[in-house]
NUSE-899927 format. One line per 3 residues: their letters; for each residue x, y, z of N, C-alpha, C, O. Coordinates in nm, 4 decimals, decimal comma, m for minus. Atoms other than C-alpha are relative to their C-alpha. Layout:
BEGIN
A) X Y Z X Y Z X Y Z X Y Z ~ ...
! end
This chain:
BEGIN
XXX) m0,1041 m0,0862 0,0507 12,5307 12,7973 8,0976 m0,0280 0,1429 0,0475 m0,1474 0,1695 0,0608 ~ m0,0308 m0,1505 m0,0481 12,5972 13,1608 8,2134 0,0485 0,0253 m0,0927 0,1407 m0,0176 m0,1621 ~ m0,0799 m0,0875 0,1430 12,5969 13,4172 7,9764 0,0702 0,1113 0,0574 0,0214 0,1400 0,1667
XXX) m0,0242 m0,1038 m0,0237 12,8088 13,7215 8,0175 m0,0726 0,1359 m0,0235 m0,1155 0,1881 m0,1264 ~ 0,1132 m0,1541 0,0455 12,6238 14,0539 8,0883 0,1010 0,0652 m0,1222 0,2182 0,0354 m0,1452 ~ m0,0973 m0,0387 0,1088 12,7281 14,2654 7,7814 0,0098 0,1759 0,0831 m0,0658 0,2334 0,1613
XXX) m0,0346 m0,1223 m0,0874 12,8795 14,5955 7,8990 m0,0576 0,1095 m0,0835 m0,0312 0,1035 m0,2036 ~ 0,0372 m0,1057 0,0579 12,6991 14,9256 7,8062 0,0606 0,1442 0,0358 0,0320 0,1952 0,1441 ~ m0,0442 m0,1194 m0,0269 12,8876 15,2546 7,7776 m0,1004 0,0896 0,0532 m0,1999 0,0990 m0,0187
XXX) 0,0526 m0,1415 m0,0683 12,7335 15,5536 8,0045 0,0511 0,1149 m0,0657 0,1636 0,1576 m0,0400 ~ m0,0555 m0,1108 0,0341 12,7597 15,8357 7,8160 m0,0626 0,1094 0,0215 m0,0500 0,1919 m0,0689 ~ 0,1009 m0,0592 m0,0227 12,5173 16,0423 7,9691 0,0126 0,0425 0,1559 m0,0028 m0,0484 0,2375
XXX) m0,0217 m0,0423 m0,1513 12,5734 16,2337 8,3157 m0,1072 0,1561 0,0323 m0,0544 0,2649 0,0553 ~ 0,0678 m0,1097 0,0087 12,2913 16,4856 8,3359 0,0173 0,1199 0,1235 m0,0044 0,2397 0,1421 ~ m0,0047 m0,1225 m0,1926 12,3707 16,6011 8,7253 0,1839 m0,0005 m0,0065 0,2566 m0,0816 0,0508
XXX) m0,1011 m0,0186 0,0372 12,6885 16,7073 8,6152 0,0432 0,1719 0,0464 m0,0529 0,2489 0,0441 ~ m0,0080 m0,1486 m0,0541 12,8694 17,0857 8,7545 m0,0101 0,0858 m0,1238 m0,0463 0,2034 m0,1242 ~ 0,0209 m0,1432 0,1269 12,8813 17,2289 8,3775 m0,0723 0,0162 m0,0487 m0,1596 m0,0651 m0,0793
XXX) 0,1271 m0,1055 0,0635 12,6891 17,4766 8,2344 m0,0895 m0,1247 m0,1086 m0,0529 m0,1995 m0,1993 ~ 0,0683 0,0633 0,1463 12,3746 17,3224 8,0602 m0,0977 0,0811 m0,1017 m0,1812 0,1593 m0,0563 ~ 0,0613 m0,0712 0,0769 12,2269 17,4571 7,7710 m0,1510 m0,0525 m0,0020 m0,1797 m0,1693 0,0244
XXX) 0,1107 m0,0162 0,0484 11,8647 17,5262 7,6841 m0,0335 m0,0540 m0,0952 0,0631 m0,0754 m0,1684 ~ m0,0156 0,0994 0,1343 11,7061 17,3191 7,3947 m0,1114 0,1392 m0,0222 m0,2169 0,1847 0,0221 ~ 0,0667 m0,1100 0,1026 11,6383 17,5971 7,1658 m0,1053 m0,0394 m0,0789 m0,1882 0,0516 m0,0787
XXX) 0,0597 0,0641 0,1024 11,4404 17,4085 6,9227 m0,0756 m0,0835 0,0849 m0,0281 m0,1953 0,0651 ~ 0,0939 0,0521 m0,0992 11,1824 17,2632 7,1882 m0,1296 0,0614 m0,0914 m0,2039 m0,0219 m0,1433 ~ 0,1032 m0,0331 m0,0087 10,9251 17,4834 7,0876 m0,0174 0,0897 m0,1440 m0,0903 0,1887 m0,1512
XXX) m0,0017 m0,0219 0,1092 10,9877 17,5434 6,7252 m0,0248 m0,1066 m0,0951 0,0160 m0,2226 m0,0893 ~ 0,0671 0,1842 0,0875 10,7960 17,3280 6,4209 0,0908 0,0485 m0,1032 0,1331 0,1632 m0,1177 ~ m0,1126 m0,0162 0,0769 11,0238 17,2859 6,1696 m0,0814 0,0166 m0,1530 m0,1669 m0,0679 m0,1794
XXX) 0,0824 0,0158 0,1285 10,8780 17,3566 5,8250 0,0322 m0,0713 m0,1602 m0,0375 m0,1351 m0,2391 ~ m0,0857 0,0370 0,0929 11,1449 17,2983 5,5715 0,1313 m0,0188 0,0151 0,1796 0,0084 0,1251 ~ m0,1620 0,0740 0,0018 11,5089 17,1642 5,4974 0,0821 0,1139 0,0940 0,0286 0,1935 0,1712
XXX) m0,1532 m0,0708 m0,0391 11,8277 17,3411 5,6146 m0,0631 0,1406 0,1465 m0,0199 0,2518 0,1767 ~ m0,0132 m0,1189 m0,0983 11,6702 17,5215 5,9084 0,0343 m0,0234 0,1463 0,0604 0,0628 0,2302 ~ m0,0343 0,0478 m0,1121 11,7349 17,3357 6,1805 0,1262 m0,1141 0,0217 0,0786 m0,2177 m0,0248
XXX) m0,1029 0,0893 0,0419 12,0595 17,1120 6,1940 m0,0025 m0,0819 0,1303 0,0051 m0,0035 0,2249 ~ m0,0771 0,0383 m0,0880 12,1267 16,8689 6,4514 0,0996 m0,1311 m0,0259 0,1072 m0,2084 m0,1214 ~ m0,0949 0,0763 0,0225 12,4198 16,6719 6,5725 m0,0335 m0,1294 0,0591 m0,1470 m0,1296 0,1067
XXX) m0,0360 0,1108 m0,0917 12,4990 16,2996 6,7373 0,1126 m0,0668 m0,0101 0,1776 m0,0688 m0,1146 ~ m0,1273 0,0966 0,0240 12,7763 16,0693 6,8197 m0,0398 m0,1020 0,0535 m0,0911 m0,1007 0,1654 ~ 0,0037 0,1137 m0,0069 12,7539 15,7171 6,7900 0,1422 m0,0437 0,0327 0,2475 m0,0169 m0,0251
XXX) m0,1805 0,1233 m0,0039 13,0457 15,4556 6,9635 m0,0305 m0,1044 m0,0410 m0,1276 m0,1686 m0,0008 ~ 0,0173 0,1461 0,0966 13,0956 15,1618 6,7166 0,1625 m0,0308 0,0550 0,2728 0,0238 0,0532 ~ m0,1072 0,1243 m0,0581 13,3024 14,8855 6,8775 0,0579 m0,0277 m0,0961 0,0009 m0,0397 m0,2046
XXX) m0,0858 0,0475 0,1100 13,6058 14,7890 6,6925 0,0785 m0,0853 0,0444 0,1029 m0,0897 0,1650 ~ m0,0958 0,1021 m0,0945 13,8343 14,5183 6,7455 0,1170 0,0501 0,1112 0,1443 m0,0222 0,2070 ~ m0,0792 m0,0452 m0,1599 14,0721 14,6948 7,0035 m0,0046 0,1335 0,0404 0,0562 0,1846 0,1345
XXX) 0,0316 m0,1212 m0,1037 13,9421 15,0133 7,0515 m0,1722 0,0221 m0,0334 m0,2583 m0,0612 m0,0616 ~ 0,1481 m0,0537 0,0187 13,6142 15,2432 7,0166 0,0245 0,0849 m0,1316 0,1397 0,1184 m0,1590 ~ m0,0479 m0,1402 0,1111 13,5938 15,4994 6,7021 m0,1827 0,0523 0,0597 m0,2803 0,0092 0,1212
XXX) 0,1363 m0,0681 m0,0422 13,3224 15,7310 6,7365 m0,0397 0,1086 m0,1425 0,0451 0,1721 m0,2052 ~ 0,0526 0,0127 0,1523 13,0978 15,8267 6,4166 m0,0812 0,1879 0,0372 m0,2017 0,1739 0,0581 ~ 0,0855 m0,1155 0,0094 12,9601 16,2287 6,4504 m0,0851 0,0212 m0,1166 m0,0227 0,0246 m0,2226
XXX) 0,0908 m0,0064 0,0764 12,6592 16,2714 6,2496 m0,0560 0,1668 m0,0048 m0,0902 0,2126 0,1042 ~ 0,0885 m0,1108 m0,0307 12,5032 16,6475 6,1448 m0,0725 m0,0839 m0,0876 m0,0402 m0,1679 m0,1715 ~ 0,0937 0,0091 0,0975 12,1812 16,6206 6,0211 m0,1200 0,0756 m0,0140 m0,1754 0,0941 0,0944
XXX) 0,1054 m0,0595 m0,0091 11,8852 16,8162 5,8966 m0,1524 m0,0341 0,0733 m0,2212 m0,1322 0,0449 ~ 0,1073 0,0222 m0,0893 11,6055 16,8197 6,1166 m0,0996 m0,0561 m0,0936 m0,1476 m0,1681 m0,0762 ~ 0,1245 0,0095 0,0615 11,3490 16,8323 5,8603 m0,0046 m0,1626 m0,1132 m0,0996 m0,2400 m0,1256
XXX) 0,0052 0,0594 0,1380 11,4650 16,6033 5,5479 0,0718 m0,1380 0,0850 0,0590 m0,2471 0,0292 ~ m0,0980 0,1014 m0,1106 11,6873 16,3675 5,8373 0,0805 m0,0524 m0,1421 0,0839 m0,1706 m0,1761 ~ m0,1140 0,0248 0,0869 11,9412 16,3943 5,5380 0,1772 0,0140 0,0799 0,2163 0,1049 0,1530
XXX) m0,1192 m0,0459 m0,1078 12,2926 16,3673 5,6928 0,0846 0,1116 m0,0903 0,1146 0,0934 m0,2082 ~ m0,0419 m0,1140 0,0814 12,4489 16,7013 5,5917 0,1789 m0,0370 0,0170 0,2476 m0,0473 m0,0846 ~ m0,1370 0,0540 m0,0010 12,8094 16,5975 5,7126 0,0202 m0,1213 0,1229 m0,0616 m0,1574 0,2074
XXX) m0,0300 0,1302 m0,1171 12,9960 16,2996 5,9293 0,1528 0,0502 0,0083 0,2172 0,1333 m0,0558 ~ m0,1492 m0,0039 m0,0293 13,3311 16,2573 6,0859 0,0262 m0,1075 0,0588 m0,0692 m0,1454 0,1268 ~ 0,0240 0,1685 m0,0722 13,4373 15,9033 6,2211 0,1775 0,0267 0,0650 0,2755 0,0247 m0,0095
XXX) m0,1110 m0,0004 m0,0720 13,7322 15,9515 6,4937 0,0486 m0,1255 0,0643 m0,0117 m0,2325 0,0563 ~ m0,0393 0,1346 m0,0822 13,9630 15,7147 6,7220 m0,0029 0,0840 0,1030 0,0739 0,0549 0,1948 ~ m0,0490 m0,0759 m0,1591 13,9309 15,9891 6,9997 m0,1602 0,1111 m0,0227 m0,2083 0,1437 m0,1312
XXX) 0,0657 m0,1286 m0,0018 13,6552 16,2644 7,1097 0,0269 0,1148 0,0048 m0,0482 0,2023 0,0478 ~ m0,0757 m0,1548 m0,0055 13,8732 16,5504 7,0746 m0,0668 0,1053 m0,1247 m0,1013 0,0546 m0,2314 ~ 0,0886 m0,1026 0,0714 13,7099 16,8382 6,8911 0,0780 0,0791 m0,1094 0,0056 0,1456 m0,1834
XXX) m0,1211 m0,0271 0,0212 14,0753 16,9509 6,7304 m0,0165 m0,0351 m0,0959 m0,0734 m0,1441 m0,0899 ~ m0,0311 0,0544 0,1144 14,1225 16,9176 6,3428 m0,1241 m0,0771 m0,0435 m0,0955 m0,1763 m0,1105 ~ 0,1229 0,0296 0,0562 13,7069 16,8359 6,2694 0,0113 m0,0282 m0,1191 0,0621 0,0462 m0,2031
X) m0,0274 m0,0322 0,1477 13,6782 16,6776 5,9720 m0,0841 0,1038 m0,0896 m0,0538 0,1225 m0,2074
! end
């Protein structure tokens, strides 16, 4: 039997022409809650499309401080 490869989204283009930012927080230890925030977006497969799940979260406590769960990556009307 032949299985089908499963397809993995590329979401990642590092040699890309736009501006890239500096990772500020490289060379900073974090000591306590609310001083450092970061973000991510997860794509969760849905039956006929993608939604995509934005996560902030505190660096320190990895408490999620807010979310937003879209059908598009548009940045417009955040929840």
């Amino acid at each position: 039997m032949i299985r089908q490869r499963k397809r993995k989204a590329i979401t990642t283009d590092s040699k890309h022409w736009m501006k890239k930012y500096c990772n500020l927080i490289k060379d900073i230890t974090i000591t306590k809650p609310e001083q450092v925030w970061v973000s991510d977006i997860t794509y969760i497969r849905l039956t006929n499309y993608w939604g995509y799940l934005s996560l902030i979260t505190d660096a320190f406590s990895r408490k999620i401080i807010g979310y937003c769960f879209r059908n598009d990556l548009q940045a417009e009307g955040v929840c």
